[in-house]
N, C-alpha and C positions, 0 to 999 in steps of 0.2 A: 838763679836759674830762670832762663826767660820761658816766656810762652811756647806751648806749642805750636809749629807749624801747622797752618790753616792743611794744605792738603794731608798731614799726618790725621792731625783731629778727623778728617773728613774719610779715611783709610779705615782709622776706630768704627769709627759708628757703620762703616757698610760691616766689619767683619760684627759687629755687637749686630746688629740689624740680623744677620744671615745665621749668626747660632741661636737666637733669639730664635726667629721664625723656622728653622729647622728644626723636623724631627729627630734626628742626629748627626751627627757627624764623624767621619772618620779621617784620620792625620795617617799621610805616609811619606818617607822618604820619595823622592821623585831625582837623589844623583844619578847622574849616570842616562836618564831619558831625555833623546833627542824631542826638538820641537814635532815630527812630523809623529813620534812616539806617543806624546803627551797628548796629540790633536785626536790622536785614534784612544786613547781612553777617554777624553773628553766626548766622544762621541755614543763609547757606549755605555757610559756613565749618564749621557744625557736619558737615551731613551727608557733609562729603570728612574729618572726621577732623579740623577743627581746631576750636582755642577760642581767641576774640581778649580779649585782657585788657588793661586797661590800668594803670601802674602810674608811680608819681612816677619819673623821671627815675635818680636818686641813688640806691634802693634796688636799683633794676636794674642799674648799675653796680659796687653790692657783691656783689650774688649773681653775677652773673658773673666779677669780677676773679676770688672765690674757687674759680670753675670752670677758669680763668683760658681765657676766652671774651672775646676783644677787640674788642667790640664799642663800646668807649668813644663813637667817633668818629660812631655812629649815633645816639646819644641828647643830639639836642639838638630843641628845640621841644617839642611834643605828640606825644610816640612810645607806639602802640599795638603791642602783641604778638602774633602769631599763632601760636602752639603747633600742631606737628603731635603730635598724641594718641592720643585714638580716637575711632571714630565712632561713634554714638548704640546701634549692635546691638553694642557692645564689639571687634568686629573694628579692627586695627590703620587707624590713618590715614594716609593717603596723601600725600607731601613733593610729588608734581607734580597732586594733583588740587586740594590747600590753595593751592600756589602759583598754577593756573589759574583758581582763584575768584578770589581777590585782583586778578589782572592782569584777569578779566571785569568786577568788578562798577568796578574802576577806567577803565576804560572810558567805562560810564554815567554815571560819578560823577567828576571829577574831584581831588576835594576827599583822597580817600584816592589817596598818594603813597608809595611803594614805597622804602623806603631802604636795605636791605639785607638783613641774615641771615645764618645759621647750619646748615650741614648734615651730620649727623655729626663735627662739633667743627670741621669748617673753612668758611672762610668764604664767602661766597656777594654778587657784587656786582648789581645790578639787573638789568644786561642776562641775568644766569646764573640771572637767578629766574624772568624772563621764558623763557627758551628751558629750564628746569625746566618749566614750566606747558603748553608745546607737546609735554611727550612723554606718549606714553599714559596712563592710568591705571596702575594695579596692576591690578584686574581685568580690562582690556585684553590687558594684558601675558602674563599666568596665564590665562587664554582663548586668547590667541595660542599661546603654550605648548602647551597643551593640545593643541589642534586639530593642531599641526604635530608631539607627538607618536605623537595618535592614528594619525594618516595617517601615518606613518613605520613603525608596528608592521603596519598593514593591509595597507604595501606587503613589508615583511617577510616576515610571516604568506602572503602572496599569493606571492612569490616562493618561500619553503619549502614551499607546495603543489605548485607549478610545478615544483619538482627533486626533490620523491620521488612525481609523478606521474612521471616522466621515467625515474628508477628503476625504478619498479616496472615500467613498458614494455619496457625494458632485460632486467629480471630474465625477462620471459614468452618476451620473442624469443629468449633465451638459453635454455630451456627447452626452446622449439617446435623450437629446429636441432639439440637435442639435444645439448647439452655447452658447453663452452668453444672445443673445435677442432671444433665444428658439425661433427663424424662420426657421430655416432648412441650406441647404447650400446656402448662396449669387450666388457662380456659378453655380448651379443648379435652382434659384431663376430665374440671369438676362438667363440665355438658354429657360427657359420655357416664361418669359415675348417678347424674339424675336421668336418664333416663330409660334404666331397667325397672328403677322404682315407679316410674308415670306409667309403663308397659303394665306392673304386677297389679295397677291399680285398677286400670282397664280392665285387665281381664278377671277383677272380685267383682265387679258391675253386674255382668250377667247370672254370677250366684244370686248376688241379692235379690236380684228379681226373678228368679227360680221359687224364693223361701217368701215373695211377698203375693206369689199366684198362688202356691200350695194353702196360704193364710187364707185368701179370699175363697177358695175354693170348700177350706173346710167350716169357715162359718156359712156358704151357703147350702151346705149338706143341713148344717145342725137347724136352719130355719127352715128348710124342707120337713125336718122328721117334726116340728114342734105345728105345722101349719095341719099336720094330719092328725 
């Protein structure tokens, strides 16, 4: 058996290169679609991130064995390739918005027929390409995200308002009674408790000195009556 053909070898490696670097792929029949048929899903296959290519049978089956991607069993007839890639602004392409093209335009068209595929190295049977194609986008999805993390930080955000407004009310009414055991100030407390006692003290002063003139008074009687 002689060598292989330089452009064959050079066929292998773009299609090993394209499953390689895609995120999936999906195989469909393309008998029966004209070129200007093929151009118009090649178009809208580009803008979700994919690129449909078609390639002889045999060569595709080398570049994959060597991936070792077993897809054998799909490449029989006229199999055309859908690459999830990228999409035309270089942003990554999308595995359910490529597979929702495919199952749209197959709708209109019947002639393009869905055989299988590849997703993240495992395999993918029709009806899982189909119910791929029913779930969101990626930008759907990363919107959806977004949105439901916004509103989760807001409700956050809103309720941490809510508990040191709640505080701080806390902190004033705690202020306004005056302490912790809402008694008032302790040192204004023990000032007013000493000074009934400084007031009672004051006012024994002028007993005392009531009972210390009556004193003086009666030993100068008693030195009167002893001088006569």
């Amino acid at each position: 058996m002689g060598e292989p053909r330089a452009d064959k070898v050079a066929v292998v490696e773009e299609v090993k290169a394209k499953l390689d670097a895609a995120d999936g792929v999906v195989l469909t029949e393309y008998r029966g679609l004209d070129v200007p048929a093929i151009a118009e899903l090649r178009r809208n296959l580009a803008s979700a991130g994919g690129e449909y290519k078609i390639y002889k049978n045999t060569l595709v089956k080398l570049a994959a064995n060597e991936l070792g991607l077993e897809i054998d069993e799909l490449l029989v007839g006229p199999t055309a390739l859908a690459f999830v890639g990228e999409k035309p602004d270089g942003s990554a392409g999308d595995a359910a918005a490529v597979a929702k093209a495919l199952k749209e335009y197959s709708k209109s068209n019947e002639a393009l027929v869905l055989k299988g595929g590849v997703l993240d190295g495992n395999p993918l049977t029709v009806e899982e390409i189909k119910a791929l194609a029913d779930l969101p986008s990626r930008e759907v999805l990363f919107s959806e995200f977004a949105g439901a993390m916004e509103s989760m930080f807001q409700d956050f955000a809103g309720g941490l308002d809510n508990k040191l407004r709640e505080f701080v009310y806390a902190m004033q009414e705690l202020v306004d009674k005056g302490g912790p055991g809402g008694g008032g100030n302790p040192d204004a407390e023990a000032a007013a408790d000493d000074a009934p006692a400084e007031e009672s003290a004051d006012e024994e002063q002028p007993a005392e000195a009531s009972a210390d003139a009556g004193e003086e008074a009666a030993e100068a009687s008693a030195d009167a009556g002893e001088e006569e």
